[in-house]
N, C-alpha and C positions, 0 to 999 in steps of 0.2 A: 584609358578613358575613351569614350562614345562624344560624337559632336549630337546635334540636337536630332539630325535623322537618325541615332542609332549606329552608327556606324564606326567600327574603328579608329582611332586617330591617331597611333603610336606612340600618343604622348602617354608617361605615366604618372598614374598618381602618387602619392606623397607618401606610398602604404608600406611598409616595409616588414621584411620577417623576421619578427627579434628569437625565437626559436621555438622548439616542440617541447609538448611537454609530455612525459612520460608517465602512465596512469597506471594504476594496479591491474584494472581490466581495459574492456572494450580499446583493448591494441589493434585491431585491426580498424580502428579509424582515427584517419588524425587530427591531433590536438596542438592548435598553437597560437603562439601569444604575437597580436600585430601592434606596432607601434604606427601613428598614424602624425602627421606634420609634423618630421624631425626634420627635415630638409634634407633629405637623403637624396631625393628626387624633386629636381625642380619643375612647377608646373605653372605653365604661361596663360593663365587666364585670367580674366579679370574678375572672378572669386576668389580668389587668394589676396594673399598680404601682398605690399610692389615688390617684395623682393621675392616672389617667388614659389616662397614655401606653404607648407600650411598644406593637407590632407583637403581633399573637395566633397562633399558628400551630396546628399539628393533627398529633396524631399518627398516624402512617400502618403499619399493620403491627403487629410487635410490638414491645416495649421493647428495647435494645441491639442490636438485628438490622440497623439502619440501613446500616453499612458492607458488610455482606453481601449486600442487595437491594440496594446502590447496584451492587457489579458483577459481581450477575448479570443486570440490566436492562447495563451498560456492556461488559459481554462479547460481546453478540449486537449490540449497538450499535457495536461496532468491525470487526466482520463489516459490519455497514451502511455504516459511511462507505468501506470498503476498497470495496464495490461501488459507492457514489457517485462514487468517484476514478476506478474500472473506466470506469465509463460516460461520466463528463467526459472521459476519457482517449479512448472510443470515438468522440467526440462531434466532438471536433478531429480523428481519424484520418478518418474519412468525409468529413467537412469538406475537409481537407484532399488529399484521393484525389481529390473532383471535381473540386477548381481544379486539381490536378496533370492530369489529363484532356484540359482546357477553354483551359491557357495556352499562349501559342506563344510560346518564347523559345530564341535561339539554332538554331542550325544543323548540318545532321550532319558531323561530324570525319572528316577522311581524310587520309593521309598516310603518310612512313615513319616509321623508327626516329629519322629524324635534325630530322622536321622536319612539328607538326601544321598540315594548309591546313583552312580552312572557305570552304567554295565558295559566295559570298553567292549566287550565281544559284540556290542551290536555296532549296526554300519551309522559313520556320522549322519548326520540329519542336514537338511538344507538350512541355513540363517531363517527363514523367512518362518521355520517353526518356532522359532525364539518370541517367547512375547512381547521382550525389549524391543523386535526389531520390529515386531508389527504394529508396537505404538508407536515408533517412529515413523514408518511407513504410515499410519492414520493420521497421524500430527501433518503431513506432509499433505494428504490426500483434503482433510477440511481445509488447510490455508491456501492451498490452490484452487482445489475446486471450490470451494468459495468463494473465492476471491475473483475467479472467474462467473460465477454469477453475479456478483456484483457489477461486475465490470462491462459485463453485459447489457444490464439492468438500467447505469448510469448512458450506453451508445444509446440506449431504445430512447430515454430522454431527452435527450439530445436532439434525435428524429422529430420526436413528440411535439418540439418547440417550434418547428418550422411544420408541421404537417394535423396536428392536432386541432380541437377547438379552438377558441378563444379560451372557454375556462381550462381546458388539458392541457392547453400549451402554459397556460402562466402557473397550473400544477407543479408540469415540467422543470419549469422555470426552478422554480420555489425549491423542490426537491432535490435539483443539481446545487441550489446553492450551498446548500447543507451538505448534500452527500460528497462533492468533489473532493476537499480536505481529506473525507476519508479513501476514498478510490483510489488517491494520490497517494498518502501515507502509509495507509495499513497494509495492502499487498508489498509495497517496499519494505516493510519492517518484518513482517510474519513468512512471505515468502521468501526473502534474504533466510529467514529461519531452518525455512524448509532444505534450502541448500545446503546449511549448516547440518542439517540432520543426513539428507544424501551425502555429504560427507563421513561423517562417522558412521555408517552404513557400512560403506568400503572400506572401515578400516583401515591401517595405514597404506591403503592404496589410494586409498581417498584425496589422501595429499600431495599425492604424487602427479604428477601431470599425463602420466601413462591412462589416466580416466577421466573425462571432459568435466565432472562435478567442480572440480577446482575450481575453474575458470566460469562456469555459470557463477557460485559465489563471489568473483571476482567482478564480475561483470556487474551483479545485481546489487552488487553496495555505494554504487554509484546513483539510485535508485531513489535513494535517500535522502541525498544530497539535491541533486539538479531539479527546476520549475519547482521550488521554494523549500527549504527544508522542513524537516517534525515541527522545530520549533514555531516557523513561522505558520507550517499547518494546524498547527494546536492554537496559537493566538487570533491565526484566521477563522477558525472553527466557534471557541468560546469567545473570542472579541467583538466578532463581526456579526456571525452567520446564526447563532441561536438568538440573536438580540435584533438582527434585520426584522423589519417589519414587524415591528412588537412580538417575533417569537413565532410567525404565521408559520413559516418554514418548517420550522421542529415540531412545530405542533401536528404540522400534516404528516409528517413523515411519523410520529408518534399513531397518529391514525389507522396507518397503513399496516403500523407490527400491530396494530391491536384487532384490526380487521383478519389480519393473518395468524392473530391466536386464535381467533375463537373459530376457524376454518379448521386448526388444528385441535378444538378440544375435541371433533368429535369422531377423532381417532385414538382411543383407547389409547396406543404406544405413544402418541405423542401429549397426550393431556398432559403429562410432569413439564415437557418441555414449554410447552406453550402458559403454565405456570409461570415459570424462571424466565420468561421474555417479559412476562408481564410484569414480575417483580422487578428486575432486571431496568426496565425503562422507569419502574417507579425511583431507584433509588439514582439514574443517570438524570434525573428530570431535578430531584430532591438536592444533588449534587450542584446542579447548575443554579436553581435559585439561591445556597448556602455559599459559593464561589463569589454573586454579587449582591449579596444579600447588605456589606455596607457600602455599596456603589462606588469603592476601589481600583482600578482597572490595577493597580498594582497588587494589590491583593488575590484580585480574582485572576488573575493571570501567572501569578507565580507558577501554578502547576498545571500550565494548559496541556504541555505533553501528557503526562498522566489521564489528563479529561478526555483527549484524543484519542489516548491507548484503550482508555473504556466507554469511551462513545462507538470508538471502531470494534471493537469485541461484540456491544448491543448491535450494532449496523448487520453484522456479519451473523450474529445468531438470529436474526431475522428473516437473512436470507438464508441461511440453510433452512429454517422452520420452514418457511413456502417453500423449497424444493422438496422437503418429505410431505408436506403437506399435499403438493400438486402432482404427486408421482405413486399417487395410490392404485394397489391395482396392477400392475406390471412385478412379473416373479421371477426375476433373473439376478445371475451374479453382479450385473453394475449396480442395479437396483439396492441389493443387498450394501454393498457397497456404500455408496450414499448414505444411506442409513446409520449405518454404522458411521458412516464420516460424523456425520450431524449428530449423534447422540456423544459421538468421542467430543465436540467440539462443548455439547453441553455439560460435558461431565466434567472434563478438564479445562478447559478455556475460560469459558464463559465466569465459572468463580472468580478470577484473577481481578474481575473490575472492582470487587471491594477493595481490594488493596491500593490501587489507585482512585478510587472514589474518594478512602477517607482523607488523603491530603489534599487534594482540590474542596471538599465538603468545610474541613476544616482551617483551609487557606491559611495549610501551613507555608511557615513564612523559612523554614531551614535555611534552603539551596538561599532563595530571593536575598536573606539579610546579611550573609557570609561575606565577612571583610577579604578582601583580596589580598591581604597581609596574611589570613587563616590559611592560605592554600599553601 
């Protein structure tokens, strides 16, 4: 403990170390559990109980303000972990691109309709000719790089709040409040994914510890979990943040993918896609009014993950649309790239939000009415 200048006092506080806890990842930092006024250590001040014990703490800030600095420090801090997921996620895609490079397995396919030959006399072929592995390698390449534009997207607002107008910063505002839940969520869940596929990449080497993939997956499921989970992300999303301010939030940010379709209709390759955005927020929009349509919160909440998974899929196919949108014009391999991330994401991703739609739409009540006797 410190006296009031600051200063050491060798007395100690009441804190003690009840033990460490051992975690799937992030083992290189420690985790442990503190017990705090067991009277292990007795402390002579006249903050404590007379007999001694009792933990001393310190007030920080001002009086009753506590829960309000807790999440404005856990607001820009879930912006954090959403780009710690970003990067684990990038971390196994790279990972995984070089062994996909560098492995020779299997042989090139030739044959007709009726019947595939592999002609052992030719030399194996590298993985990365497989088109298993280069949808894997694409699935990897939209959930990160994407998710890295988003994540981006959400710092610049952040900036925006304190350096912007008065109207851009309460834009700012409005935008983060909507968009956090998913910067928070979705690279945790999609990027965790992408690990999951740098895995299977390597093959059973993938599981081995002899290749760092393992341990990004280890690390990155922690992701999920810490500055609030899915679940609370999905009730914080549809409970709070489409219904703040009569809907202002959603609304603007509904603006923004429509500003950024029709930028994109008038690019030929992109006209389908900039379609399926705009259908796409029609049916996330339709979804949320049928969620509180009998003004339920139990109802409309039963299947907030689901709203989340497909609000964050709309989020995300947005932000790929404006990177092919604003990257017109430049003819290289990243470029190419890109491209093809974002139409992978349109083609395969992006459908998945019907099937989460229709049970948030239809407020089904499954999971919600399940006696805990049925488990």
């Amino acid at each position: 403990m410190v006296n009031t200048e600051g200063q050491l006092t060798g007395v100690r506080n009441d804190v003690a170390l009840a033990g460490l806890n051992h975690k799937c990842g992030w083992r290189g930092t420690t985790n442990t559990l503190l017990n705090f006024g067991e009277g292990k250590f007795k402390v002579a001040t006249d903050n404590t109980a007379s007999d001694g014990t009792g933990a001393v703490g310190y007030l920080v800030g001002e009086p009753g303000r506590g829960l309000g600095y807790m999440f404005h420090m856990m607001n820009e801090a879930r912006i954090g972990v959403g780009l710690a997921a970003t990067m684990l996620g990038m971390a196994g895609y790279e990972a995984s691109l070089a062994y996909a490079k560098n492995r020779p397995q299997g042989r090139p396919v030739a044959g007709g309709t009726q019947k595939v030959v592999k002609d052992a006399a030719q030399a194996q072929v590298r993985i990365i000719e497989h088109a298993d592995i280069k949808r894997m390698l694409l699935a990897q390449k939209s959930y990160c790089e994407g998710a890295l534009a988003l994540e981006l997207y959400c710092a610049r607002l952040v900036d925006e709040q304190h350096t912007g107008s008065v109207e851009n910063a309460d834009e700012a505002r409005l935008l983060l409040e909507v968009l956090t839940p998913i910067a928070k969520s979705w690279p945790s869940e999609w990027c965790l994914e992408a690990n999951s596929l740098a895995i299977q990449i390597h093959g059973g080497y993938g599981y081995t510890r002899d290749f760092p993939v393992e341990q990004y997956w280890r690390d990155n499921r922690l992701n999920m979990i810490h500055e609030g989970t899915h679940g609370i992300q999905g009730m914080d999303l549809l409970g709070r943040k489409v219904l703040m301010e009569e809907g202002k939030g959603v609304k603007l940010l509904g603006a923004r993918m429509m500003a950024t379709a029709h930028k994109a209709q008038a690019f030929p390759d992109l006209a389908d896609n900039a379609k399926a955005l705009t259908a796409a927020l029609h049916k996330v929009t339709q979804a949320t009014q049928s969620a509180w349509s009998t003004g339920q919160p139990q109802e409309a909440l039963a299947n907030a993950v689901p709203y989340l998974q497909a609000f964050g899929h709309l989020v995300l196919a947005w932000i790929w649309l404006d990177v092919s949108a604003s990257c017109r014009g430049e003819n290289s391999p990243q470029q190419t790239g890109r491209q093809a991330a974002a139409h992978y994401f349109y083609r395969y991703e992006l459908p998945k939000i019907d099937a989460w739609l229709n049970v948030v739409g239809n407020r089904d009540m499954t999971c919600a009415n399940l006696s805990e006797e049925a488990f």
